[in-house]
C-alpha positions in Angstrom: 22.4 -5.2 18.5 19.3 -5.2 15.9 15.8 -6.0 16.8 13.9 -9.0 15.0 10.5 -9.3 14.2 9.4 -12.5 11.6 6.1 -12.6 10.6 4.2 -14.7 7.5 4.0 -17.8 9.4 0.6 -19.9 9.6 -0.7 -23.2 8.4 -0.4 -24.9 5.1 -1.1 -28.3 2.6 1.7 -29.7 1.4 3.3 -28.7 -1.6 1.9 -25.1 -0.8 4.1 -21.9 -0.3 5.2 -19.0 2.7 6.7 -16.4 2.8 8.3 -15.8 6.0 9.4 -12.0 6.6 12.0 -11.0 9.0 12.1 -7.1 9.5 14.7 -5.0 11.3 15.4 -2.1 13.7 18.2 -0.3 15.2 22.1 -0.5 13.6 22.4 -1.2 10.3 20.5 -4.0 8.4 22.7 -4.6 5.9 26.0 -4.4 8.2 24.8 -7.9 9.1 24.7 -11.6 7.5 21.5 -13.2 8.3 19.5 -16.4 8.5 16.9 -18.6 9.6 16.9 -21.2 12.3 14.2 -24.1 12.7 13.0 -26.2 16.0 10.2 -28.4 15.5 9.0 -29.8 19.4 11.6 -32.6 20.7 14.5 -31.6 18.5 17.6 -29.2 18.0 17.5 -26.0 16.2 18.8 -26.4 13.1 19.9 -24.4 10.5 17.8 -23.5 7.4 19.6 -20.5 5.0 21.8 -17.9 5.9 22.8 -14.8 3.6 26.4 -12.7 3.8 26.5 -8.6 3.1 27.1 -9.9 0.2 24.0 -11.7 -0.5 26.2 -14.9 -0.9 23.6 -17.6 -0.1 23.7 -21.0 1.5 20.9 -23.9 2.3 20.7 -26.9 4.3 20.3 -29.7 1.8 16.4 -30.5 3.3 15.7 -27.2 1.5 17.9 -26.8 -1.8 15.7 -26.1 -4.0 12.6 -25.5 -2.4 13.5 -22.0 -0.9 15.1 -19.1 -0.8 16.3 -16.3 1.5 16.4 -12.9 -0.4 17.2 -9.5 1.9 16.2 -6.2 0.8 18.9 -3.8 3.0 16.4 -0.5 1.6 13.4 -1.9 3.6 15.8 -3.6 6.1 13.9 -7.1 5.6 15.0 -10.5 5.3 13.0 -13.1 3.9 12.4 -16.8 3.8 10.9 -18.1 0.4 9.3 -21.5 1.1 7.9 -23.3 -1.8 6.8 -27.0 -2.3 6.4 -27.3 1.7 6.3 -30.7 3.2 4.8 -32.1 6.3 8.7 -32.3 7.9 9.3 -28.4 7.4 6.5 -27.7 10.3 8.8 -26.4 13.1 8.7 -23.0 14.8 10.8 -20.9 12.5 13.4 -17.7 13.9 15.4 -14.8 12.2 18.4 -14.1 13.5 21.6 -11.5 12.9 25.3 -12.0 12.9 28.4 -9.4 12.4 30.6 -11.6 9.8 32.6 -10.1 7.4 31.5 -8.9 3.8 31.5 -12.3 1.8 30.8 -14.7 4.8 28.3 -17.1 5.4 27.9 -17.7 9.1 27.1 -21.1 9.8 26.5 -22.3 13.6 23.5 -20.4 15.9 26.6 -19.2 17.8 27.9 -17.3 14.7 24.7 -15.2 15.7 24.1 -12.7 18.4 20.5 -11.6 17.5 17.1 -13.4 17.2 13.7 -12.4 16.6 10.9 -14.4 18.8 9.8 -17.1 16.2 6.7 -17.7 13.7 5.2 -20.8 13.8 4.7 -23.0 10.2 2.7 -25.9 10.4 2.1 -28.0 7.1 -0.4 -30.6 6.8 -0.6 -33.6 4.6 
């Protein structure tokens, strides 16, 4: 397994940005596809992005367009670009790790078997 840590959260006016980092320890960053989860109190985790060893992207469509989930497998990071942020993107927001193969893009929070602890975003209006 790999260890998670996120960072960058905090608290922001709509239509402002975050960057949300996501950094890595133990096997292999980049032997993993990765992506970022959402829970905002009184509802299901949901998917935001997810990236394949490839770096073959995917977005729920409440974020195409708005951000963007590069990795960098030298500094063993994964990212979470958030730009144009509205008051509905406040949730508590969570890394996590998944062995898929080389062009896959894991889908379902079951596809993944490692999570970091969360970083809280909060937008205001």
């Amino acid at each position: 397994q790999v260890l998670l840590v996120e960072s960058g959260g905090g608290l922001v006016q709509a239509g402002g940005s975050l960057r949300l980092s996501c950094a890595a320890s133990g096997r292999s960053f980049s032997s993993y596809a990765m992506g970022w989860f959402r829970q905002a109190p009184g509802k299901e985790r949901e998917l935001v992005a997810t990236i394949s060893r490839s770096s073959r992207t995917y977005y729920a469509d409440s974020v195409k367009g708005r951000f963007t989930i590069p990795r960098d497998n030298a500094k063993n990071t994964l990212y979470l670009q958030m730009n144009s942020l509205k008051p509905e993107d406040t949730a508590g927001y969570y890394c996590a790790a998944g062995s898929a193969c080389y062009y896959y893009n894991p889908l379902r929070s079951t596809d993944f078997n490692s999570w970091g602890q969360g970083t809280q975003v909060t937008v205001s209006s």
